[in-house]
C-alpha positions as CSV (number, residue, x, y, z in Angstrom):
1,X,27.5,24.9,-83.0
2,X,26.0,22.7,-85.8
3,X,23.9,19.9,-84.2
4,X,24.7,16.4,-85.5
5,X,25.6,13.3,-83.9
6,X,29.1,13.9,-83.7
7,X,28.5,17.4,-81.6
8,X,25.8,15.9,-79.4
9,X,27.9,12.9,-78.6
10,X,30.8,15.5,-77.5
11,X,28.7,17.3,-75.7
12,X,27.4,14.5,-73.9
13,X,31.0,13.2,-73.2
14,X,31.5,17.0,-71.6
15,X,28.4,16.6,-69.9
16,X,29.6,13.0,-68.6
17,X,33.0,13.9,-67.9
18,X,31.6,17.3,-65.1
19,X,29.1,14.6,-63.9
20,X,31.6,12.1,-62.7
21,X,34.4,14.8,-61.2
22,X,31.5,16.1,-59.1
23,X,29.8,12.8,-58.2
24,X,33.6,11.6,-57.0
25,X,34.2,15.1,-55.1
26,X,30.6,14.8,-52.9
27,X,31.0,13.5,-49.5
28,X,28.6,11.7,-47.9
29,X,28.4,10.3,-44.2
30,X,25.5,7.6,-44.9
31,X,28.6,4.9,-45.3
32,X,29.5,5.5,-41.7
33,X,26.5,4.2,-40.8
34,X,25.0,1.5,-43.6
35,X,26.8,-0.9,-45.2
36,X,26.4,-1.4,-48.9
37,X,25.0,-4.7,-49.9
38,X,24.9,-5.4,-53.7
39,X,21.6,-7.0,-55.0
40,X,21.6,-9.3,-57.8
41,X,17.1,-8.8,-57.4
42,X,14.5,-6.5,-56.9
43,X,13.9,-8.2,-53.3
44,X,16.5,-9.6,-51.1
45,X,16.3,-11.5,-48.0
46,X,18.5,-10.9,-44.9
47,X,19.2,-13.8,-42.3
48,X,21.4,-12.6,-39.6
49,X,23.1,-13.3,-36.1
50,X,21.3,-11.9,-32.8
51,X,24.7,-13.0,-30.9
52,X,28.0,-12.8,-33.1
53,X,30.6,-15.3,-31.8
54,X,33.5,-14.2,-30.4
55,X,36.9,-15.4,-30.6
56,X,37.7,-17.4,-27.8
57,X,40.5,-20.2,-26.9
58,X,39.8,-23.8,-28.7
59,X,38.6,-26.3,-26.0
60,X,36.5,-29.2,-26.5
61,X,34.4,-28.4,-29.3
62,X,33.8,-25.4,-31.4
63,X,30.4,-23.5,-30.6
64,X,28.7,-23.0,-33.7
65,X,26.7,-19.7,-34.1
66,X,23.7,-20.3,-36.7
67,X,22.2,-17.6,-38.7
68,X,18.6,-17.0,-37.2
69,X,15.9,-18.5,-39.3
70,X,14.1,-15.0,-39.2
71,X,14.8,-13.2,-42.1
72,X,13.7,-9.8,-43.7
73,X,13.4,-8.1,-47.0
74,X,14.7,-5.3,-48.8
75,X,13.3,-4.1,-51.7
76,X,14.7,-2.4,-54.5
77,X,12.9,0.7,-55.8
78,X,13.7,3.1,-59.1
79,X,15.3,6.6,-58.9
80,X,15.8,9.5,-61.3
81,X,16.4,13.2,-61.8
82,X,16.0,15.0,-65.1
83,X,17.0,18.1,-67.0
84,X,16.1,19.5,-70.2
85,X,18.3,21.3,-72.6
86,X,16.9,24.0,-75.5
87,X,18.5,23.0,-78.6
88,X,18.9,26.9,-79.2
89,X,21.2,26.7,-76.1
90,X,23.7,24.3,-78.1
91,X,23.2,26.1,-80.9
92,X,24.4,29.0,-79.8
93,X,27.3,27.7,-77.5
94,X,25.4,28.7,-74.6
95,X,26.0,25.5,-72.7
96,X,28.2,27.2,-70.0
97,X,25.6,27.4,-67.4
98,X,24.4,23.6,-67.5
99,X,27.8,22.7,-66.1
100,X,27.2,23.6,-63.0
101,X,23.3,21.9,-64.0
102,X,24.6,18.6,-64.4
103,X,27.2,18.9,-61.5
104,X,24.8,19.3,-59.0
105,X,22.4,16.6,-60.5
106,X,25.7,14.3,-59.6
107,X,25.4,15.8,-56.0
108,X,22.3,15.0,-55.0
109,X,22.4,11.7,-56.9
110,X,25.7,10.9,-54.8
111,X,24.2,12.4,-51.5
112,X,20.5,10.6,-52.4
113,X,21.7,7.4,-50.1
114,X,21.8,9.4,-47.6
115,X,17.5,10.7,-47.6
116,X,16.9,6.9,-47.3
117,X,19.4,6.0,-44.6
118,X,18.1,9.8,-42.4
119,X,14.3,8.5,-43.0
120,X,15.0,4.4,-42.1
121,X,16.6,6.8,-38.8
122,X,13.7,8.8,-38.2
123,X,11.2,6.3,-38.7
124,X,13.0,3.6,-36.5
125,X,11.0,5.0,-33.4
126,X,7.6,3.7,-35.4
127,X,9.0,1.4,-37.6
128,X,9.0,-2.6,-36.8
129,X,11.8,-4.8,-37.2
130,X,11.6,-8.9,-37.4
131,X,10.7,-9.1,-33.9
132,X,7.7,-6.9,-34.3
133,X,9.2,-4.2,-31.9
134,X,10.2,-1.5,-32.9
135,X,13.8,-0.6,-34.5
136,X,14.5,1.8,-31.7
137,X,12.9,0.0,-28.4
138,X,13.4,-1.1,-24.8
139,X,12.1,-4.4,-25.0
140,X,14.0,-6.8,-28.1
141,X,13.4,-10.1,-27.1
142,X,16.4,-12.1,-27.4
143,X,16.9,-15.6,-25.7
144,X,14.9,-15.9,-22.7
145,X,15.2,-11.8,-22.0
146,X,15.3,-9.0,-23.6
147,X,18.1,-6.2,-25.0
148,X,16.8,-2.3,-25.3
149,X,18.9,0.4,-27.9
150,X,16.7,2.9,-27.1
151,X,17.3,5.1,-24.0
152,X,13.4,6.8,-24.1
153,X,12.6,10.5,-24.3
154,X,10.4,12.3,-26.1
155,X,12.2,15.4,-27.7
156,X,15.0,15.4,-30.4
157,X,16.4,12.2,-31.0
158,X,20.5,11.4,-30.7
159,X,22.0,8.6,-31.8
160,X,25.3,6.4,-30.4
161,X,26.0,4.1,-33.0
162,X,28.8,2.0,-33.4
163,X,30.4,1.8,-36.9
164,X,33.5,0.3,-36.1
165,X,32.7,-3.0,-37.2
166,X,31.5,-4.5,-40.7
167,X,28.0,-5.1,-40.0
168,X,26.2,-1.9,-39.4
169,X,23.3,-0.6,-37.9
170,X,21.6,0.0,-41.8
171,X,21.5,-1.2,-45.3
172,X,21.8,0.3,-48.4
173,X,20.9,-2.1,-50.9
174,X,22.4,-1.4,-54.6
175,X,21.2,-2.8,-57.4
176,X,22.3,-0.8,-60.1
177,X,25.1,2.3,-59.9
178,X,24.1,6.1,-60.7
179,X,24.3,6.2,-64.3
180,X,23.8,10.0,-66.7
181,X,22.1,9.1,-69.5
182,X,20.6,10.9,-72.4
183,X,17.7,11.6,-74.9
184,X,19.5,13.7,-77.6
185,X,19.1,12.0,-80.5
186,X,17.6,14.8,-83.5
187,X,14.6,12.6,-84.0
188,X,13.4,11.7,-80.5
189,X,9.8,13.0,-80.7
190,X,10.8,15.7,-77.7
191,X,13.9,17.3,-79.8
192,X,11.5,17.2,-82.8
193,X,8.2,18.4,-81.4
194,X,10.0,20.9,-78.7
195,X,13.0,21.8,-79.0
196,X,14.2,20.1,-76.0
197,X,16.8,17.9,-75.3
198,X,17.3,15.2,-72.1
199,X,19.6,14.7,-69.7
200,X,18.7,12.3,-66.1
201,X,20.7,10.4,-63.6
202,X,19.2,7.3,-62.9
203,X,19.6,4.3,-60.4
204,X,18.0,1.4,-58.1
205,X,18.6,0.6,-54.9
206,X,16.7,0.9,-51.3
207,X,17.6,1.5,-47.7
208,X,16.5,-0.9,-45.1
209,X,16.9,-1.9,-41.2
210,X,19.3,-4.1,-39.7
211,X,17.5,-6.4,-36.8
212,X,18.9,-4.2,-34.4
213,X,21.0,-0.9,-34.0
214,X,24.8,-2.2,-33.1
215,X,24.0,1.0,-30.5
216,X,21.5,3.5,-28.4
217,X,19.2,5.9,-29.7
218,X,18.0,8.8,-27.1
219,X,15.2,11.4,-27.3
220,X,15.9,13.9,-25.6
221,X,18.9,16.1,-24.0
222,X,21.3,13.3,-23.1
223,X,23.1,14.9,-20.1
């Protein structure tokens, strides 16, 4: 293959084109469990409800349910994965083994979510939430008591969540979408000096706690 912009820019459209049929074919459970939250900054701040109204019959006057003045943050952090490419390679038309290269850089860019949601998991046992307690814990204080969502033990944790409803028990906070970009051009200093082409995914976003797990967390055998 002769190397020129036009070849390079097919190439990269091939490259693009296995990158987004695998990142759409990769399942991933982290959305059972977090909800995505879009984030317009690097740092967002989360109000939320301890007690979510319910729906009840219209007598007197409504009952309003505030958002609780105590607020957390989120913060957005930067993510990437990178390849290189020997120019001999596209040279001589031996590109057939980066396919499956730049499929599985879409994989664990897709599946990447889920490493921060399993570590906010882990770490809720040690981790504290607004009310200083911590994420998985007996002792919540809400109102004039207290609410526990975590059942003790001291072994392998289980989790019961719920994720029936719209508000789950994590955040992931996106501020920008995996993207494959590239460092091809003929006179980057790496093609020139090397020999080398570049190829990365790259994205923002960051995983965070909700106040308290819509559920129970147990350590230990729960029978």
């Amino acid at each position: 293959m002769i190397i020129n912009m036009e070849s390079l820019a097919r190439l990269y459209t091939g490259f693009t084109a296995v990158f987004n049929a695998a990142f759409q074919e990769t399942q991933t459970w982290y959305v059972r469990v977090a909800m995505t939250v879009p984030a317009n900054t690097r740092i967002m701040d989360y109000k939320f409800l301890l007690d979510f109204p319910m729906v009840r019959e219209w007598i007197g006057d409504r009952q309003i349910s505030s958002l609780e003045p105590k607020a957390f943050q989120v913060e957005t952090k930067d993510w990437e994965a990178t390849i290189e490419v020997d120019r001999n390679d596209i040279e001589d038309d031996q590109l057939g083994f980066y396919n499956p290269i730049v499929a599985a850089l879409a994989e664990e860019a897709r599946k990447h979510p889920e490493k921060l949601i399993s570590d906010l998991m882990i770490g809720g046992f040690s981790t504290a939430c607004y009310d200083g307690q911590n994420f998985f814990s007996t002792a919540h204080p809400v109102g004039a008591g207290t609410v526990s969502n975590f059942g003790g033990g001291a072994d392998t944790a289980w989790y019961l969540l719920d994720t029936s409803r719209a508000v789950k028990p994590f955040i992931f906070q996106l501020r920008r979408d995996v993207q494959l970009v590239r460092m091809d051009r003929q006179d980057d200093e790496h093609s020139f000096m090397r020999k080398k082409l570049r190829y990365g995914v790259d994205y923002r976003g960051g995983g965070g706690l909700w106040p308290v797990a819509n559920g129970l967390c147990l350590q230990g055998n729960p029978e």
